[in-house]
N, C-alpha and C positions, 0 to 999 in steps of 0.2 A: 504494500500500500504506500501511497506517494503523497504528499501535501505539496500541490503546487499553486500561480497564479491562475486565475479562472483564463482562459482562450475562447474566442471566437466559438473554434467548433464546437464547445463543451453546452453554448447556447441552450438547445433543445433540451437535452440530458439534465442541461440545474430548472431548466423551467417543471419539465417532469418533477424533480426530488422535490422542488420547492410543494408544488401542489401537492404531492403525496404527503410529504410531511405538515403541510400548512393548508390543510382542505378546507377550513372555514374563515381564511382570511377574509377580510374586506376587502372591497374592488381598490383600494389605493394601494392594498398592496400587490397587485398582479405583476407575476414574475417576470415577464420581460420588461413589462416598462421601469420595475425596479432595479433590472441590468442594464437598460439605458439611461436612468437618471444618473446611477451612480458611477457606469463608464464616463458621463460628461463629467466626473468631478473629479475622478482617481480610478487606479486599477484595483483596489483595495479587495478586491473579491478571490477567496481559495477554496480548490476543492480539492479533494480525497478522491485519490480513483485507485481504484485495483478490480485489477486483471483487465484494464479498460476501461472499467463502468468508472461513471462519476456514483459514488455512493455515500458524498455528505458534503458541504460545502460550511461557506460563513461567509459574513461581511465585515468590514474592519471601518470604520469611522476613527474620524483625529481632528480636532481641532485647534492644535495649537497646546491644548493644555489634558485635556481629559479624552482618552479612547473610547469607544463605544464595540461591542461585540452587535451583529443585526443576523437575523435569518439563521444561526446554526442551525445545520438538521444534518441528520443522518439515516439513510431508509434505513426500515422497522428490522427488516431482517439481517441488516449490518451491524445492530446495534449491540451494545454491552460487548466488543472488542475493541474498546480503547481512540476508537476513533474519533468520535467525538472531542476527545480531550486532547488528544492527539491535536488535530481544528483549533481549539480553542490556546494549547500552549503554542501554537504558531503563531497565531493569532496575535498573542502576547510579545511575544520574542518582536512581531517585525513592529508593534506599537511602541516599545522600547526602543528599537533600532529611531526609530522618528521623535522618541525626546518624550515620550507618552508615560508620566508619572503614576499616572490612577486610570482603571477600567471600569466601565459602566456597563450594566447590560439591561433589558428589560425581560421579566418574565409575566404571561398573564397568571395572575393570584390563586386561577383554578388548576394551575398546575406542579401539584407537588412533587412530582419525581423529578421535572425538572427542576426545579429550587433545590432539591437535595443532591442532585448532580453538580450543580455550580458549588455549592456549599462543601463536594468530596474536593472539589480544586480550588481550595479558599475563599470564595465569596462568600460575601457577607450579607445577608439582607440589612439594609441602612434605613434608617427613621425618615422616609422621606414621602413624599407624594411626587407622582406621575402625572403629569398635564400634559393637554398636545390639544390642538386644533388642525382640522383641515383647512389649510388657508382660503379654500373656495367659501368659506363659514366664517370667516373671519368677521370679527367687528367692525373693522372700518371697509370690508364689502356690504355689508350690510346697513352702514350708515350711509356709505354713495346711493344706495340705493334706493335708502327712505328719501337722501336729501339732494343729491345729485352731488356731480362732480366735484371734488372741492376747486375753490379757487387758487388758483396759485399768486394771489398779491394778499392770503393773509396768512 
């Protein structure tokens, strides 16, 4: 098994893992468009292949100060030989290599085994809350709306 940067041709094959693994995302997050947002921004994306197949991937976000872990998965019948962690200590290594002091990850709340996964490779659940907006929802589209364009001379 191999941990390398995601390729072109590996396209189809992460769109497949992704849905298998993440069958009830929400439409923002649909797979290909989130391999072309995130190709516009960096190459940040690794997957795990053996014998061929891609059979886990992850995303790697950096901001300057705090990494983020996105999308890890691993198909079902790959799982619990190490690969996942495998992913994830890569993952780590090349956030270090970029100057990345702290990593972040999200998990949804209904999912314990994976909280207890993260939690075998030292994460920590942290006292925090989670916000997000779909910027199409945002409040100032929403106040253009009600009020129209703003002016640009105030």
């Amino acid at each position: 098994m191999v941990i390398r940067k995601y390729q072109e041709s590996d396209r189809l094959a992460l769109i497949d893992l992704w849905k298998a693994v993440f069958p009830e995302d929400p439409p923002h997050n649909e797979p290909s468009q989130v391999i072309d947002s995130k190709l516009a921004v960096d190459d940040l994306i690794f997957v795990a292949e053996s014998d061929g197949k891609i059979v886990g991937a992850c995303m790697v976000g950096y901001d300057g100060h705090r990494g983020w872990l996105y999308a890890v998965a691993v198909l079902p019948e790959y799982r619990r030989a190490g690969i996942g962690a495998r992913l994830v200590e890569h993952a780590i290594r090349c956030l270090k290599e970029l100057g990345c002091v702290k990593v972040n990850l999200q998990i949804r709340s209904s999912n314990a085994e994976v909280v207890a996964f993260y939690d075998s490779l030292g994460f920590k659940v942290e006292d925090r809350v989670s916000m997000g907006m779909l910027v199409d929802d945002s409040p100032s589209r929403k106040f253009y709306e009600i009020y129209g364009e703003k002016d640009e001379k105030v």
